[in-house]
C-alpha positions in Angstrom: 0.0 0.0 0.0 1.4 3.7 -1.2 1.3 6.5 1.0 -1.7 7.8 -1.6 -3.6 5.3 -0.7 -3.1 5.4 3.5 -5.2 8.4 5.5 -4.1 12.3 5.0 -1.5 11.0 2.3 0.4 8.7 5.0 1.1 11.6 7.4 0.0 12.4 11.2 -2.0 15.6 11.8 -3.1 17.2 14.2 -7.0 18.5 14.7 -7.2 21.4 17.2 -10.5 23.2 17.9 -11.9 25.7 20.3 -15.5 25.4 20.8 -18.1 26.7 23.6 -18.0 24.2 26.6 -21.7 23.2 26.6 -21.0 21.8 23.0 -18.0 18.8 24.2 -20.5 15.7 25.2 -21.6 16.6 21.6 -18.3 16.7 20.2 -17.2 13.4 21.7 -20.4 11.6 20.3 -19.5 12.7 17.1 -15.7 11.5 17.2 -16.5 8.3 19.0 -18.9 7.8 16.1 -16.4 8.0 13.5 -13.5 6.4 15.6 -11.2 9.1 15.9 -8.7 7.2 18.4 -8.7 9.8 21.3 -8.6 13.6 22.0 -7.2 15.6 24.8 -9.1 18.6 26.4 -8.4 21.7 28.2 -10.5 24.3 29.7 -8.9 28.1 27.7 -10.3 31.6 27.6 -10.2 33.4 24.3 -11.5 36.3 22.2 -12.8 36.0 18.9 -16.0 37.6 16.9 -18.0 37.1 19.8 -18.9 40.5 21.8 -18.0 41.4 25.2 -20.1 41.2 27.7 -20.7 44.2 30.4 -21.4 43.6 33.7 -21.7 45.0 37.4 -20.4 43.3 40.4 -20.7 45.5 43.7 -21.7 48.9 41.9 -18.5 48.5 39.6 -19.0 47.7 36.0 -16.6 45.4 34.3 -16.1 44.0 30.5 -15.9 40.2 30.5 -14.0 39.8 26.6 -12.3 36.5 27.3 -14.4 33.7 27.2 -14.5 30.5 28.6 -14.3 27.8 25.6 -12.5 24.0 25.6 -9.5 23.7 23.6 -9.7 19.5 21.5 -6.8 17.9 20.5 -6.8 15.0 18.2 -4.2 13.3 16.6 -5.0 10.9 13.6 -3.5 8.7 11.1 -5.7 6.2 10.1 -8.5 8.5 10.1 -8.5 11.4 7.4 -8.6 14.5 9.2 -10.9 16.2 7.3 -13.4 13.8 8.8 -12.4 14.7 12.4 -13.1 18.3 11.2 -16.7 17.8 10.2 -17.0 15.8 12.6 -16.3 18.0 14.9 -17.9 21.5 13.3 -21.1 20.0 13.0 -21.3 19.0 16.5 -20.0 22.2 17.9 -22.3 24.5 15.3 -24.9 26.8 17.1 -25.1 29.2 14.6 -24.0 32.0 16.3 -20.9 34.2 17.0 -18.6 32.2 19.6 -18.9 28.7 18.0 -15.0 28.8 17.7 -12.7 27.4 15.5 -10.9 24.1 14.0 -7.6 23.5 12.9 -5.5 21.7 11.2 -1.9 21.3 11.4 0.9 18.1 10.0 2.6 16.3 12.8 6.4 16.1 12.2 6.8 13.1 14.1 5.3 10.8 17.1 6.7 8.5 19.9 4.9 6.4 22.3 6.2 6.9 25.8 5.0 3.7 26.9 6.4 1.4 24.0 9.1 3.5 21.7 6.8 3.2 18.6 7.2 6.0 16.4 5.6 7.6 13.5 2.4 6.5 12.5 2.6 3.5 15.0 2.8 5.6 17.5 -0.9 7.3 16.8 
């Protein structure tokens, strides 16, 4: 088998998205559904299109323009990425400003701690 016929042309990538944090158990359906191998999550503020928010807390008023949002991390080989990223933009779509963002970047190499497998083996 050629590397044309393997997966994202035979190489690793890396899926990274930032999406609204009510939107993950929806996201992780989706990926479990198309067997994307596993995903790493971290809690993140940010500031995109989405507006600022004004607010008061004891008489003083405050802008709150970094929101909370959940930064996914998938790495895939046997799986073409471009699945993992409809994957996981229609899960995380609400339609409205905030939804966030996915990403898409080549892996350079891999290495399982565990075992020493590199490369794709590793994934």
């Amino acid at each position: 088998m050629s590397d044309s016929d393997l997966p994202n042309d035979g190489d690793i990538k890396l899926v990274m998205a930032v999406i609204r944090p009510d939107k993950l158990s929806d996201v992780k359906t989706a990926l479990a559904e198309i067997g994307a191998p596993s995903l790493t999550v971290t809690n993140v503020s940010g500031r995109g299109s989405q507006p600022a928010k004004k607010s008061q807390w004891r008489g003083e008023e405050y802008t709150v323009d970094l929101h909370q949002k959940v930064k996914i991390e998938c790495v895939v080989a046997d799986i073409p990425a471009d699945d993992v990223v409809d994957a996981i933009a229609d899960a995380a779509q609400t339609g409205e400003k905030g939804d966030g963002k996915v990403f898409t970047l080549p892996v350079e190499s891999a290495v399982q701690v565990r075992t020493g497998k590199t490369g794709r083996d590793a994934v």
